[in-house]
N, C-alpha and C positions, 0 to 999 in steps of 0.2 A: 840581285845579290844582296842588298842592302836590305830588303826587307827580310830576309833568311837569318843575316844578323840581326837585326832588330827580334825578329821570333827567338832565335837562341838565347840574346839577353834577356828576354822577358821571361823563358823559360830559367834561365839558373836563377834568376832574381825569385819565380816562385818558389823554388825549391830550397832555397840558403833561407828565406821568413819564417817566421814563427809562424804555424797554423794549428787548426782544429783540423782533428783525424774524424771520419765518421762516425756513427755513434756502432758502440755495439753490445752486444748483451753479456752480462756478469750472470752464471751462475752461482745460485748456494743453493747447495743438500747436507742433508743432517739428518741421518735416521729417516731413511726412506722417501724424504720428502722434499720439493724442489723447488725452489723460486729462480726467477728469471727478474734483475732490475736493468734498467739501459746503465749502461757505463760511458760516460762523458772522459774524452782525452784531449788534453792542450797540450800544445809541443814548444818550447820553447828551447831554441837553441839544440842543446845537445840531451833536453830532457825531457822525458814524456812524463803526467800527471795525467793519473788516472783518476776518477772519482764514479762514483757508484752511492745507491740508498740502499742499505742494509735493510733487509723485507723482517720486522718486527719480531713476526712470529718465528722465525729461523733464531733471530739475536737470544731470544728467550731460551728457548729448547738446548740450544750451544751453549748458554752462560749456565742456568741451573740445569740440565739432563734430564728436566721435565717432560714426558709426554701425551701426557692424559692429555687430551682435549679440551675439559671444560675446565681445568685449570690454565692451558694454555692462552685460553680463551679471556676468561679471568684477570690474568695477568695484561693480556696485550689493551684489554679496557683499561684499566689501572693505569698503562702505558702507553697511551694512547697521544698523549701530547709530549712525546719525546722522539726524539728523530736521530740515529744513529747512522753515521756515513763511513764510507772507510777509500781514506785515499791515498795513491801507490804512486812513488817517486822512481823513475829507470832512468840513468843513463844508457844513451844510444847503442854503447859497444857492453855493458854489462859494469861496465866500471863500480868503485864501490863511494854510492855521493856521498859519504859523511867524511871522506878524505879530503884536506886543506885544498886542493885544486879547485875544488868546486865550493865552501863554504867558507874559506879562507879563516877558517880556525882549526885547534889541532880536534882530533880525532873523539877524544874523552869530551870534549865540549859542544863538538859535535850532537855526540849521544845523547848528552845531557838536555841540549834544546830541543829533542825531537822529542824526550821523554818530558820536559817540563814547556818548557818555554815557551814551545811553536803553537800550541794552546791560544794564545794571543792572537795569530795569525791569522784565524774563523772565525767567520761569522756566520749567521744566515740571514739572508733580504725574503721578507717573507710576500706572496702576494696582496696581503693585507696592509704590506709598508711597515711591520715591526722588524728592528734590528735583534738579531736572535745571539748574545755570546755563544762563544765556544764554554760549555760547564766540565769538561774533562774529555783528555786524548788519552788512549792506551796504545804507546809506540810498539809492536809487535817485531820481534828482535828477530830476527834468524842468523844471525851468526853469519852470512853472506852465502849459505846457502841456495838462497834464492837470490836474482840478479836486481831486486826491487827493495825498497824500503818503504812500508804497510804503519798508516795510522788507521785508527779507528776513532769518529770525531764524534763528542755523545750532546744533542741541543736540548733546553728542554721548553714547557712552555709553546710549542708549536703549534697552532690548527690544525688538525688533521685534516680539515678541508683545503689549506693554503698551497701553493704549488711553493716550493723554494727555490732559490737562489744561493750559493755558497758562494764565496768570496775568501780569497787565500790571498793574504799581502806576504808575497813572499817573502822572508828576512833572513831565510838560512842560504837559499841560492842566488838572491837578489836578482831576481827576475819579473819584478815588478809583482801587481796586481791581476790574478784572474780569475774567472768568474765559470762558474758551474751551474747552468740553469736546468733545474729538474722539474718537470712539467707533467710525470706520470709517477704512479707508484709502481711499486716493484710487485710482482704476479707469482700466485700459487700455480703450481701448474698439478 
């Protein structure tokens, strides 16, 4: 009997911690064309973080409407040592995070530090050991249409040979420090 209980507590005990979700893959299409990058999740508490590597040539084509080839091409050389991420905040039942429960500020301030501030928050560890700032977030509003709150996180300066490491010192949820280890790139299909 005792060891029944013993298993049951050691069961709610995993299940109440913070963990990593298995990895699973983010699509992006854009005009006919597909990329697949692994999408990394940490769970912390009552929140999931998602994070993902934005596949270059998609960020290109999406941002200018470009689609000639040898200009796409072009550009992502030119581009080639920049590294664009975009990473997705859910609470568990849909809730909406920039509300004082979970930030313990009002609402407008909120906003405001996901649109400026949380900029601070990234970094990237690169495999070569350079510490990469975050150079600009574009916080993607939906009006709480969707049950997630979407940055897009832009580095520059990166090897394109280097594997990275992201690093989010949480300060809007205060959930400490976690870490996003991206070890492949994102695939044309």
């Amino acid at each position: 009997m005792c060891k029944y209980v013993l298993g049951f507590v050691f069961l709610c005990c995993m299940l109440s911690c913070n963990y990593d979700k298995p990895l699973s893959v983010k699509e992006f299409s854009y005009n006919g064309q597909h990329w697949n990058s692994i999408e990394r999740t940490k769970h912390m508490d009552a929140i999931a973080y998602r994070a993902a590597e934005v596949p270059l040539q998609y960020y290109i084509q999406k941002q200018t409407g470009m689609f000639q080839r040898d200009v796409i091409d072009s550009m992502s050389q030119d581009l080639s040592r920049e590294r664009v991420l975009v990473i997705e905040f859910q609470e568990d039942t849909g809730k909406d995070l920039l509300l004082s429960d979970f930030t313990g500020r009002d609402y407008d301030a909120s906003v405001r530090y996901m649109a400026f501030g949380i900029q601070n928050d990234f970094q990237l560890i690169t495999t070569s050991k350079d510490t990469i700032p975050c150079s600009g977030v574009l916080f993607e509003r939906n009006f709480n249409v969707a049950p997630f709150k979407r940055l897009l996180l832009h580095f520059g300066d990166v090897n394109p040979e280097d594997k990275i490491e992201l690093v989010y010192k949480d300060q809007l949820f205060g959930k400490g420090t976690l870490r996003f280890n991206f070890d492949d790139n994102p695939i044309k299909l």
